[in-house]
Every structure is written in structure tokens, then in C-alpha cells.
VMD Tcl script that draws the C-alpha trace (Angstrom):
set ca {
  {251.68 386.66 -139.72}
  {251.11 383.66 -137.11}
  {252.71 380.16 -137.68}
  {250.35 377.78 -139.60}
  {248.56 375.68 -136.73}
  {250.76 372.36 -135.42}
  {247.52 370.42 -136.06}
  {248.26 370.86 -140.23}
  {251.06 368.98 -139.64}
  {249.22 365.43 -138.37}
  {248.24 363.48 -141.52}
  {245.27 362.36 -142.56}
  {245.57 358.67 -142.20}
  {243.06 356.64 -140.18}
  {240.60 354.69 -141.57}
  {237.48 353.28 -140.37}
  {239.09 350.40 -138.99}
  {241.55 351.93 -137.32}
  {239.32 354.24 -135.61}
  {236.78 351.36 -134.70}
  {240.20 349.62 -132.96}
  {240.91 352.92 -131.11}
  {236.97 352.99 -129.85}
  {236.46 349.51 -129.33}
  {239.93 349.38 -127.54}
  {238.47 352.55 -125.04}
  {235.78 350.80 -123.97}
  {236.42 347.25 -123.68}
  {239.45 348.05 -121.05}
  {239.71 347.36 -117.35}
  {236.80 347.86 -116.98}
  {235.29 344.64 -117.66}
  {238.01 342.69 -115.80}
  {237.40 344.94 -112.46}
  {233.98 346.24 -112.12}
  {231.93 343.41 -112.94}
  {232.55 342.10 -109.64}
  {231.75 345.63 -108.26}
  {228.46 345.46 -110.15}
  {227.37 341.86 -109.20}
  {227.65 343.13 -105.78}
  {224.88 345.68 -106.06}
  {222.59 343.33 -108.32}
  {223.70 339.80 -108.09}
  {222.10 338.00 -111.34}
  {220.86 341.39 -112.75}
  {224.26 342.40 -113.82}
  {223.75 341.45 -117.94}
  {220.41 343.52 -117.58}
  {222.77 346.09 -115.73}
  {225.83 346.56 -118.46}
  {222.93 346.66 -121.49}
  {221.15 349.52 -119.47}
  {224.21 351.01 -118.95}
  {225.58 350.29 -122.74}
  {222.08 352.15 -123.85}
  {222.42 355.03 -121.57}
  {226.23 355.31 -122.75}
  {225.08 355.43 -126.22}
  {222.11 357.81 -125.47}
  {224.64 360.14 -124.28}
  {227.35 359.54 -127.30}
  {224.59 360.40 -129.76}
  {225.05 363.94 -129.64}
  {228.75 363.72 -129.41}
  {228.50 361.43 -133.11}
  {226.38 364.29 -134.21}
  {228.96 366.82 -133.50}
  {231.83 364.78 -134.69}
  {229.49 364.18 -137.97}
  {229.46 368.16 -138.17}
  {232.67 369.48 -137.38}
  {235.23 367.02 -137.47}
  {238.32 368.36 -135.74}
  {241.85 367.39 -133.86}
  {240.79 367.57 -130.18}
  {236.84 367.22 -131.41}
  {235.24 367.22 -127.99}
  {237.29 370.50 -126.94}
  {236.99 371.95 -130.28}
  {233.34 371.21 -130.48}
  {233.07 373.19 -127.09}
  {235.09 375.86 -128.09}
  {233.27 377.10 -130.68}
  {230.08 376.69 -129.59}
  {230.14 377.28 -125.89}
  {232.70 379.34 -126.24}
  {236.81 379.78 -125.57}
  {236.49 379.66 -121.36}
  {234.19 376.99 -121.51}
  {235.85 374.71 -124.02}
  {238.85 375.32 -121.74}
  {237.12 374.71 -118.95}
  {236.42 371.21 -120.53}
  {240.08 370.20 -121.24}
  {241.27 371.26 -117.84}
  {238.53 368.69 -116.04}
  {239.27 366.09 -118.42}
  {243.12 366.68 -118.06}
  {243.24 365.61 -114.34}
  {241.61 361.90 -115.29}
  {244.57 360.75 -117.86}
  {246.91 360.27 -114.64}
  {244.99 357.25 -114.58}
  {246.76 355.73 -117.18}
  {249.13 354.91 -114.36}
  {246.63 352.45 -113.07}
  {246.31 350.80 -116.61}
  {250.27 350.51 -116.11}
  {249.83 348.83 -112.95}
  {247.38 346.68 -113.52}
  {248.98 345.47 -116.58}
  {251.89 344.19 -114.48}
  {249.79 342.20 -111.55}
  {248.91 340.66 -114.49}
  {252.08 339.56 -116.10}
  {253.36 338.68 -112.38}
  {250.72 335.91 -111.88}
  {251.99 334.76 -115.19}
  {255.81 335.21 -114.64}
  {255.90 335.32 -110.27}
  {258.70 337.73 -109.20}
  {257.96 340.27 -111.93}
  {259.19 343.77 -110.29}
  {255.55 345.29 -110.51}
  {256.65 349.18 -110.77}
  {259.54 348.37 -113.74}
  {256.82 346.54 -115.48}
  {254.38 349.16 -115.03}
  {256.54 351.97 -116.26}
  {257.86 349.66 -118.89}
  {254.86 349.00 -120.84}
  {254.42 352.66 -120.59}
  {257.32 353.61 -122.48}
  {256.71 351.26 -124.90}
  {253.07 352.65 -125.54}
  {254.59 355.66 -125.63}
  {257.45 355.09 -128.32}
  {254.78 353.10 -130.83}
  {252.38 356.73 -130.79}
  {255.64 358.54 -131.03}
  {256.46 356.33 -134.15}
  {253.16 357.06 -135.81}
  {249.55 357.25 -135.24}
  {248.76 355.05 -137.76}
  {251.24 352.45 -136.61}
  {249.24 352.66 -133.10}
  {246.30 352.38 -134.72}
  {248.07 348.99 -136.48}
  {248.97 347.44 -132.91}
  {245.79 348.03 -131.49}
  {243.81 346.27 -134.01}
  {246.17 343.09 -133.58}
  {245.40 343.23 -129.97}
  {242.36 344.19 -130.23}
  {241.53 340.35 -131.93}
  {243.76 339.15 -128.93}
  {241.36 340.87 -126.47}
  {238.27 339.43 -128.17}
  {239.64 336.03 -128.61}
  {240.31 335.75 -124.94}
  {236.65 336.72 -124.07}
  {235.22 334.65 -126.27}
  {237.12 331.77 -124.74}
  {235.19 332.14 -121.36}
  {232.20 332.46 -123.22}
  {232.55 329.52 -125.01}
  {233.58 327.15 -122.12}
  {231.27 328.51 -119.78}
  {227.87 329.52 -122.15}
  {226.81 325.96 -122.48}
  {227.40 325.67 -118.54}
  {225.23 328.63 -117.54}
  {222.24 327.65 -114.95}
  {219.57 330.02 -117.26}
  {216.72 329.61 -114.20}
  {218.97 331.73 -112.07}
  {217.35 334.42 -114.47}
  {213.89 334.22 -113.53}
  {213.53 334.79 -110.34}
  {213.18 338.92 -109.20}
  {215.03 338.29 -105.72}
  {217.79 337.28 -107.67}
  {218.00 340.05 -110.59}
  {217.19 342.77 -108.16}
  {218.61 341.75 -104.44}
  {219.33 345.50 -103.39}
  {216.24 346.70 -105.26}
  {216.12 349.05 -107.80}
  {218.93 351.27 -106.28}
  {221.32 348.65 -106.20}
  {220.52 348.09 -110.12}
  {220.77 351.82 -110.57}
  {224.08 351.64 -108.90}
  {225.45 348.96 -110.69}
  {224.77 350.78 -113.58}
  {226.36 353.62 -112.97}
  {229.79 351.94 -112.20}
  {229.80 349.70 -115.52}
  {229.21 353.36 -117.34}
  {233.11 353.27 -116.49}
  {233.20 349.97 -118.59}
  {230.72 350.96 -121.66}
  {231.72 354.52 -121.79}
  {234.43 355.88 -123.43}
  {234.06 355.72 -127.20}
  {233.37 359.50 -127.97}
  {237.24 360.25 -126.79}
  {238.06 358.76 -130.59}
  {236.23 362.08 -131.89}
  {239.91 363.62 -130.61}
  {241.24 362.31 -134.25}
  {239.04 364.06 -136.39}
  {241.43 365.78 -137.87}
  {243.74 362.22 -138.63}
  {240.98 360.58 -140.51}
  {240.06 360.17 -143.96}
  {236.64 360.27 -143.64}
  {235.58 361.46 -140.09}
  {232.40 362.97 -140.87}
  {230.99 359.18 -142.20}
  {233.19 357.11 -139.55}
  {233.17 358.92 -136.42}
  {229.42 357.98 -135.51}
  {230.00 354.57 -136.63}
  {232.79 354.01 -134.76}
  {230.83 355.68 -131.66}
  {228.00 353.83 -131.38}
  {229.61 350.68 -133.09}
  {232.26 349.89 -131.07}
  {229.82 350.94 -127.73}
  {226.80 347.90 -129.19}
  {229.82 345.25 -129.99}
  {231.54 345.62 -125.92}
  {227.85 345.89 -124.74}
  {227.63 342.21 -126.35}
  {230.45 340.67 -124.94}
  {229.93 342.41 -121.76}
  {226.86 340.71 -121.51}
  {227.56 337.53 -122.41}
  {230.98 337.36 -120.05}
  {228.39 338.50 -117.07}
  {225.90 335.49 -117.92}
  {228.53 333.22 -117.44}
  {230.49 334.70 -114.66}
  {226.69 334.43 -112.74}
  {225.35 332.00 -114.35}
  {227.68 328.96 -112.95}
  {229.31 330.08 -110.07}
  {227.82 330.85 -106.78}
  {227.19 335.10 -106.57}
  {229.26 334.83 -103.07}
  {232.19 333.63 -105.43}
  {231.76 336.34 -107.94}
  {230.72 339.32 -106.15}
  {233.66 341.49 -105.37}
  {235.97 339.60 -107.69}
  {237.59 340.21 -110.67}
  {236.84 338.52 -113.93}
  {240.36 336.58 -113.62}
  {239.43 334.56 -110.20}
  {235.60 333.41 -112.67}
  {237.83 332.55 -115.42}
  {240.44 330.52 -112.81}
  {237.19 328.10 -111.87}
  {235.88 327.88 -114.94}
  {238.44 327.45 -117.64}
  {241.18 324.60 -117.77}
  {244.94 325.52 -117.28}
  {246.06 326.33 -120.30}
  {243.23 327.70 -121.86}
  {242.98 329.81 -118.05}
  {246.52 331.20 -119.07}
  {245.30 331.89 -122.54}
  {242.55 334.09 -121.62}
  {244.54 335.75 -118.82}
  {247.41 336.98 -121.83}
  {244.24 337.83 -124.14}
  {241.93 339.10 -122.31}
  {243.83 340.66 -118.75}
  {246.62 341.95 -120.55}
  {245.30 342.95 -123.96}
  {242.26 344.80 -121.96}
  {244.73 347.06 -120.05}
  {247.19 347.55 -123.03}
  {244.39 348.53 -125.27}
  {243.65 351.12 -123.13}
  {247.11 352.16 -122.55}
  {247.36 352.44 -126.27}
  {244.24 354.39 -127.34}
  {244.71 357.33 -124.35}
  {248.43 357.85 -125.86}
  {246.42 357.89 -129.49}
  {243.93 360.93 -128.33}
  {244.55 361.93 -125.05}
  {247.44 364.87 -126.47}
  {245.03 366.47 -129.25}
  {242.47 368.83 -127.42}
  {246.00 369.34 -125.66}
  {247.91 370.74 -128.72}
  {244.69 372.57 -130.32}
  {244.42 374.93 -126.35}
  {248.45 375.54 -126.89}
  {247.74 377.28 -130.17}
  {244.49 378.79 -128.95}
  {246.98 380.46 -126.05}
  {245.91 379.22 -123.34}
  {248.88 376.76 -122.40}
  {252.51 377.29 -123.73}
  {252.78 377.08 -127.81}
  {256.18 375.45 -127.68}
  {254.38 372.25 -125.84}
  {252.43 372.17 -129.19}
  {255.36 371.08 -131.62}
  {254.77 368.27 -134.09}
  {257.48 365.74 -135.35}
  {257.94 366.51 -138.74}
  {259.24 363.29 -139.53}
  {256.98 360.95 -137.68}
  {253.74 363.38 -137.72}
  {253.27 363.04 -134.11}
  {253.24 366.17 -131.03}
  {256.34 364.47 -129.40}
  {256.57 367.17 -126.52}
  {252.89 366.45 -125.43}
  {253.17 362.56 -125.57}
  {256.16 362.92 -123.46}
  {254.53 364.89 -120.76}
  {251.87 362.23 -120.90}
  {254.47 359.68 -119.97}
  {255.88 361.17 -117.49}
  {252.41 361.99 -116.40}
  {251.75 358.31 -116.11}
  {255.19 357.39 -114.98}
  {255.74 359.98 -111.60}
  {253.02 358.53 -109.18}
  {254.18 354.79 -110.27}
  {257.75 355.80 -109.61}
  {257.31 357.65 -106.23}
  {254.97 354.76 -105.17}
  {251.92 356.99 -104.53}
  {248.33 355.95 -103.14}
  {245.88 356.90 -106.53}
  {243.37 356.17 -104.10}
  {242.34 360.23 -103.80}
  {243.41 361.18 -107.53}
  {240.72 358.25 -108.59}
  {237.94 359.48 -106.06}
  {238.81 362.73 -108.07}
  {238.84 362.12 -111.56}
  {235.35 359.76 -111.17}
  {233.50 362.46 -109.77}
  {235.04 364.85 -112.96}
  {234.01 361.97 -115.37}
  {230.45 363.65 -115.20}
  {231.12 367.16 -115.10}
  {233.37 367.19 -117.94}
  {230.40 364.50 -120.13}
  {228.26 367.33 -120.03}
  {229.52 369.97 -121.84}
  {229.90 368.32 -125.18}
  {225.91 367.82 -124.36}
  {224.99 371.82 -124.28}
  {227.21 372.21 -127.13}
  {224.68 369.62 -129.50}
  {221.72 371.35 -127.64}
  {222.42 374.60 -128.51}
  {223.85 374.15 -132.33}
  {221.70 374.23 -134.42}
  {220.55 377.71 -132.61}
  {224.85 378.89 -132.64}
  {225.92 377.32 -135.53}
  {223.29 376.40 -137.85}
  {224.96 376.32 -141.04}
  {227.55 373.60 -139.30}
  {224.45 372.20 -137.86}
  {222.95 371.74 -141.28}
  {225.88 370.09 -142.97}
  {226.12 367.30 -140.54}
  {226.85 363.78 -142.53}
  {224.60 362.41 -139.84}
  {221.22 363.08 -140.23}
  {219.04 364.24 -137.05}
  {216.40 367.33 -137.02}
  {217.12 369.90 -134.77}
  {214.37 368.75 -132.49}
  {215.33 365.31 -132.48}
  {219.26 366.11 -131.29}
  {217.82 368.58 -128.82}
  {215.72 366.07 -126.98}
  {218.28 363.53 -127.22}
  {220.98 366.08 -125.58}
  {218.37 366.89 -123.23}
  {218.31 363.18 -122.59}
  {221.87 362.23 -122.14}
  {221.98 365.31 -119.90}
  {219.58 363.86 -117.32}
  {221.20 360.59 -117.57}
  {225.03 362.10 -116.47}
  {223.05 364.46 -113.81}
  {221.32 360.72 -112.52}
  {224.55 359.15 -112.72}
  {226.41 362.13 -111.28}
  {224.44 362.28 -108.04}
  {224.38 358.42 -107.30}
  {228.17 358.95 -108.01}
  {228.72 361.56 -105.93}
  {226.70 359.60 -103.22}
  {229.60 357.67 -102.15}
  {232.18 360.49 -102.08}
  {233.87 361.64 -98.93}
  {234.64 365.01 -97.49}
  {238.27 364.74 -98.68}
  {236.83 363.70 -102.24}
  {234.28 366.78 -102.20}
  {237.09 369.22 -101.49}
  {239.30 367.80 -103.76}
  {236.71 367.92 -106.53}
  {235.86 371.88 -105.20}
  {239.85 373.08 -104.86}
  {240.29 371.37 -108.06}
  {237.58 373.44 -110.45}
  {238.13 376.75 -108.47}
  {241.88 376.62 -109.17}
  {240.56 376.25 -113.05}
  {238.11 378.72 -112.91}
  {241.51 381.62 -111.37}
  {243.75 379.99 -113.90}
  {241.20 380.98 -116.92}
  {240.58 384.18 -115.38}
  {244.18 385.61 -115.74}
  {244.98 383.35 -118.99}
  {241.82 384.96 -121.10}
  {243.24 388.18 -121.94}
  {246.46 386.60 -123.34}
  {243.92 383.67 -125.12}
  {242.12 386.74 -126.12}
  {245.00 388.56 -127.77}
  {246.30 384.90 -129.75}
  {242.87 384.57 -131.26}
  {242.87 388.09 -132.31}
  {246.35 387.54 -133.97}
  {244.97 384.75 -135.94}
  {242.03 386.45 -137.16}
  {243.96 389.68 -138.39}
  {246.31 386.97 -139.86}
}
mol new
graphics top color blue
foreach p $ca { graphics top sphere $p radius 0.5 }
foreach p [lrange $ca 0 end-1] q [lrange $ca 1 end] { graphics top cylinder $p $q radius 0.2 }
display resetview
């Protein structure tokens, strides 16, 4: 008789706020304090107009994913989700893309330390970096529930320090800047579309909390809330930070710039240092914190499905937490930080994946209610079947939109990273299947 599933072993303990913090904490990351800058250089004045677009396509495209969550609420949702109704290869398929973006985390770590060095000057960046990793890493080791406690603390921190630029600077804003069409649209409507598609990176992200399905007390009620809530609230601030970092300062000061040098001219010293602790440091810890929270579950559920090692899969018994798996994604985050590696080709990589591995989940709502529709038809959330087709259909078209204008800008070294990359999947599922094949079979006779 197989071992009862590691999964069993993670308790049930998040509640809606805690999984709101874990969303919220996703989206509202670096994002906001590097790519706005990115974005006003495509669109100039358009980019509010640009991160509620984006915010509306991001939700159009998390709708399914809350439907699916609503459904079947699972550890390591989105891979579970594709697993059984794509299939094993393809939800595999899935997990391996979306594996090769978490070394990213090393670029939270980094960018967490600039940070703390232009508040304490001589910080040792890489210590720093790898520091604030490893304590990350020790608070998810400690609990779940205890990460889920940190990040809703910081999470107030985070919001606090936005809405101290807002509030300085709202009043300030020159609202005729607004009304002219040169100005909202100075690339035309690609340069819009394009700015959109980069702040996806900053209002995306929320359907990664449908990882802890399986940790929550009440996932099939919470996880679309927590989707699509946490997704409207950043689009908010998002919007209102953009007014203000266009609406006072020149667009030659802002375009190109991160939030922190708009904050520098706007706010007064101490209030400048205040936002820089709540919302530069908090922004990049959040995120730190939530990919420790899900980024091991779809992880531990492929381990006991067969197709990575089973040992890797172990839970603590005392702490309910997969300590091997959170350790790997340390040292994940740690090794290029340590050896002093360029990202620079890993990034090109894993934001060309961002799409590819998006649509899955997608075909999975499309097809079911056809596949699955007794799941389909105990759903907490309430859609018809024609309704969640045409809004996977939907989301579909947006990530194939965004995809190409993302793909756009890629090099020849990024194209045959992103090709070597997939076919190496594709041979490693090949010879693993049997053996998957063989551990599923084992846990049905069981």
C-alpha cells in the first residue's frame, strides 16, 4: 500500500485574510517601483489608463483560474487543475515552465538590498541579498501561517508608504496634462499596447495564491475573492501612484526611472525615507515572502505524482512545512547571487515563459465543464458553462496579444533559450512518463 500523500500533512490554516496578504503581496511587488518608469516611456501621461487596462486584462484572464480554484481547490491548484484536466504530461509540462521563473526571486533579493544601501551606504549588496533570503526562508520553514502573519504586517507597511506619495503629491497633480491625446498616447496605440503589456508583470500574479488550496479553511469561497480582490485594490493604488508620478513632474524626469527617484522630488526628507522603508523595501520583501509561501506546492504534489524524486516531497511534521523543497528554493535563489551572475538571459527567459505557462490553466476552464462536469457543476463560484468558456476564450487571446508584443523584443539568444529550454522538457517527460505512469497506477490499486 503507498504512503498517504505529503500534502495530508500541511494543515488547514489560512484564512481569508491571510490569503488576501499572500495575493495582494504577489502583485503589488517590484513591479510598481520598476516598471512604471518602463511604461511612462511607451505612453507618457497614458500610463494610469495603461495599468487599469492592464489590471482588467489581468483579471479577465484570472477569472477562469478563480473558477477553477472555486471547483477544485487543491495544494499546487494551478498544476493540479492541469493535471487532471489536461492531463499528467501537460500539467507537468506546466510546472516545468513555471519552475525556471522562481530563480527570479534572486532579483527580489537584490533589489531589496540597493534599497537598504541608499538607506545605510556601504551595505555589502550580495550578504544583504542572500540575507533577507534566509530569513524569508526560515519564517515559511517556521509555519505557513506565521508567513502568512508577517506578510499582512508588511503588507500595511507597503500600503502606508504608497499612500504617502499619494497624499503629498495628489493635491499637486497638474489634471490638464490629462486631456490632451498627444500626451496620453505619444507612441500611438502600440506604445499604449506595450506599456500594457509590461505593467501585466505588475498587476499579474494573484492566481499563484490558488497553490494553497489545500492550506485554507475555506478555499472554495476565498480563493476568487482573494483573486480578483487583491488584483482591483493594486490596480487602485497603481493608478493613483502613476497620476502623481506624471502628473507633477516633467515625463523626461519620470520616464525610465524608478518610482524612488519621483518620490526623492516630491516628498520631504523624512517622509522620502519613510516611503523608501515602506514602500521599496516592503514591495520586494512581500514578494520574497509570498513565492517561499506557494512557489514549493505544485512542486511537492509532481514528487508524489512520480515525476520528480518522492524524498524531495517530505513534510516537517512538527512545523507542517516541505522543508526539503523550501531549501532547494533557497539555494535556488541564493547560487546566481553568490557566484555574481548576469540574470540578464535567465530574465529574457522566464518573461517570454510567463505566457506560455498563463495559458494552460486557460484550456483547462475551457474544456471543464466538457472533462469534468460534475467538478464543473459544484463550483462555489457561479458561471454557466458558456459564460467561463467565452471568458477562457478571452483571457486566451489576451496572453496570445501579450505574448507576441512580448516576444517582439526578444533576441536570437532569448529565442533559443526559450526553444532549448521547452525541448529539454518535452525529452525529460518523455522518458519520466512510464515511471509517472506506473506511481499513479500504484495509487489507484492502493
Amino acid at each position: 500500500m503507498p504512503p498517504p500523500p505529503a500534502r495530508a500533512a500541511l494543515a488547514r490554516s489560512l484564512s481569508f485574510g491571510d490569503v488576501f496578504a499572500i495575493a495582494l503581496g504577489q502583485v503589488i511587488g517590484s513591479g510598481i517601483m520598476v516598471l512604471i518608469g518602463i511604461g511612462i516611456e511607451f505612453t507618457g501621461h497614458g500610463i494610469p489608463l495603461a495599468f487599469v487596462l492592464s489590471a482588467g486584462l489581468s483579471i479577465v484572464k484570472q477569472l477562469p483560474v478563480a473558477f477553477l480554484g472555486s471547483a477544485m481547490p487543491a495544494t499546487g491548484g494551478l498544476y493540479v487543475y492541469c493535471t487532471r484536466v489536461l492531463g499528467p504530461r501537460a500539467g507537468f509540462f506546466y510546472l516545468a515552465i513555471l519552475l525556471v521563473t522562481h530563480v527570479l526571486i534572486a532579483l527580489f533579493a537584490l533589489g531589496f538590498a540597493e534599497y537598504a544601501m541608499a538607506l545605510v551606504p556601504g551595505l555589502p549588496a550580495r550578504p544583504v541579498a542572500v540575507a533577507v533570503l534566509v530569513a524569508f526562508y526560515l519564517v515559511n520553514l517556521a509555519g505557513v501561517k506565521e508567513a502568512a502573519a508577517l506578510q499582512k504586517a508588511m503588507i500595511v507597511l507597503l500600503l502606508c508608504g504608497l499612500s504617502s506619495l499619494i497624499a503629498f503629491g495628489i493635491l499637486e497633480v497638474d489634471y490638464d496634462r490629462f486631456t490632451s491625446m498627444g500626451r496620453l498616447f505619444p507612441n500611438g496605440w502600440y506604445g499604449f499596447a506595450l506599456a500594457s503589456v509590461v505593467l501585466s508583470f505588475a498587476t499579474g500574479g494573484a492566481q499563484f495564491v490558488s497553490e494553497l488550496g489545500g492550506e485554507m479553511r475555506h478555499p472554495e469561497r476565498d480563493l476568487p475573492r482573494a483573486i480578483i480582490g487583491s488584483t482591483v485594490v493594486a490596480a487602485v493604488f497603481f493608478a493613483l501612484v502613476s497620476v502623481v508620478a506624471v502628473g507633477i513632474l516633467p515625463v523626461e524626469r519620470t520616464a525610465g526611472k524608478p518610482l524612488a527617484e519621483v518620490a526623492r522630488a516630491i516628498l520631504p526628507g523624512p517622509v522620502y525615507v519613510a516611503f523608501i522603508v515602506g514602500a521599496g523595501l516592503f514591495a520586494l520583501a512581500t514578494s520574497i515572502n509570498s513565492t517561499f509561501a506557494w512557489a514549493t506546492k505544485s512542486v511537492l504534489v509532481a514528487c508524489e505524482d512520480g515525476w520528480l524524486p518522492r524524498g524531495l516531497a517530505a513534510v516537517n511534521t512538527r512545523f507542517g512545512t516541505p522543508h526539503i523543497l523550501l531549501t532547494w528554493l533557497l539555494a535556488i535563489g541564493a547560487a546566481p547571487i553568490v557566484a555574481g551572475k548576469d540574470l540578464r538571459y535567465i530574465i529574457m527567459l522566464g518573461g517570454g515563459l510567463v505566457f506560455v505557462y498563463d495559458l494552460l490553466p486557460l484550456v483547462a476552464a475551457f474544456l471543464l465543464p466538457r472533462r469534468l462536469p460534475g467538478v464543473f457543476a459544484r463550483a462555489r463560484m457561479r458561471l454557466s458553462a458558456g459564460t467561463l468558456r467565452a471568458v477562457s476564450v478571452a483571457g486566451i487571446l489576451v496572453l496570445l496579444g501579450q505574448c507576441a508584443l512580448s516576444f517582439s523584443d526578444v533576441d536570437r539568444t532569448g529565442w533559443a533559450l526559450v526553444a532549448a529550454y521547452i525541448a529539454a522538457v518535452v525529452v525529460y517527460i518523455a522518458i519520466r512518463a512510464p515511471h509517472n505512469a506506473r506511481v499513479r497506477a500504484a495509487r489507484t490499486v492502493g
